[in-house]
C-alpha positions as CSV (number, residue, x, y, z in Angstrom):
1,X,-54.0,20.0,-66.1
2,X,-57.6,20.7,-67.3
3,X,-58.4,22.0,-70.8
4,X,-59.5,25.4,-69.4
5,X,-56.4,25.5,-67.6
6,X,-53.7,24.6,-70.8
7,X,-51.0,27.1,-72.8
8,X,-52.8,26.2,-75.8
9,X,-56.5,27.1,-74.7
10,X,-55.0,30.2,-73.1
11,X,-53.4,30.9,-76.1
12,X,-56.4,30.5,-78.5
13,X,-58.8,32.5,-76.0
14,X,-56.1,35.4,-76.0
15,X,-56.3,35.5,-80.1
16,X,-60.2,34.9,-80.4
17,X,-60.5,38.3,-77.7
18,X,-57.8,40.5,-79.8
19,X,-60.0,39.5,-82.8
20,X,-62.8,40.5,-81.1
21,X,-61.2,43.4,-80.1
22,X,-62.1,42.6,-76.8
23,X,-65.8,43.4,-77.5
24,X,-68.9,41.2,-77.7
25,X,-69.6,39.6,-80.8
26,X,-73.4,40.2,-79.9
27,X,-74.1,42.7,-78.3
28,X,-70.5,44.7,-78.3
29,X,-70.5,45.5,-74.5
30,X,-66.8,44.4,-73.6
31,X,-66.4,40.6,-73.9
32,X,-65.2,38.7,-71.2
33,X,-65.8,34.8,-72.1
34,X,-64.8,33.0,-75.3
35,X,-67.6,30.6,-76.4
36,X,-67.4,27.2,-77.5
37,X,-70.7,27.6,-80.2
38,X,-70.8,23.7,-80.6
39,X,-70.0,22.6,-76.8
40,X,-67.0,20.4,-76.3
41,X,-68.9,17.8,-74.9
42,X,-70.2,17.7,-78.3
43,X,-67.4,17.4,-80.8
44,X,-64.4,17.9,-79.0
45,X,-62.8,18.3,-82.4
46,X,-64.1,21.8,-82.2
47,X,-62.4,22.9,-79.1
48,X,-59.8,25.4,-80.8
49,X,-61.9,25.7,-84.2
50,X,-61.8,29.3,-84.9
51,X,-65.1,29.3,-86.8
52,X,-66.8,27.6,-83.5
53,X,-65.4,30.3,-80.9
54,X,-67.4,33.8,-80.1
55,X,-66.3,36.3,-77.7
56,X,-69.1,37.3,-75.2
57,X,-69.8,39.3,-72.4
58,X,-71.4,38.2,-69.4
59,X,-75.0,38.6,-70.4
60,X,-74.7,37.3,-73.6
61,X,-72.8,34.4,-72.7
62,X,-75.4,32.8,-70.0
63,X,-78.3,33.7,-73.2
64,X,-75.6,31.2,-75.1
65,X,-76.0,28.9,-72.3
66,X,-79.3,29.4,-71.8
67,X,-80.2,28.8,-75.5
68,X,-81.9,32.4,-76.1
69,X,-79.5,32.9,-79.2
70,X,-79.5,29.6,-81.6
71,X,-76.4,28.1,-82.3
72,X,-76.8,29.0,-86.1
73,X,-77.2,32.3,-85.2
74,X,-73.6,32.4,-83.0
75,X,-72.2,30.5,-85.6
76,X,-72.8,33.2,-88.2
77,X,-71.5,35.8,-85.8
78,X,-68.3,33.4,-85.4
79,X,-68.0,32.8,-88.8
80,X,-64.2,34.2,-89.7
81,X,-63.6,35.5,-93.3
């Protein structure tokens, strides 16, 4: 079973959205991707880190992907008090 694919990621992508409130961190346009703000590849440590998942819509996820925002800035958006 892949990462994606696991209870546990399933679990923590259903809290990071209620969090969210099901709306984009960004941009506030519903969300519909949870974003790993340090990539996996990365440090895999980070996979379920709170402070290193966003909630994104469509749009603002591929900008993520595509670099347009920087990771400090997702990171401060991410940030959980």
């Amino acid at each position: 079973m892949g990462f994606y694919s696991s209870y546990a990621w399933k679990k923590k992508r259903r809290e990071i959205r209620e969090y969210y409130s099901g709306k984009c961190a960004v941009c506030g346009c519903d969300g519909s991707a949870v974003h790993h703000v340090i990539p996996r590849e990365i440090d895999s440590s980070l996979s379920f880190d709170d402070n290193n998942l966003i909630f994104l819509c469509d749009v603002c996820h591929k900008r993520a992907h595509l670099s347009i925002y920087s990771q400090d800035q997702l990171l401060k958006l991410a940030r959980k008090e």
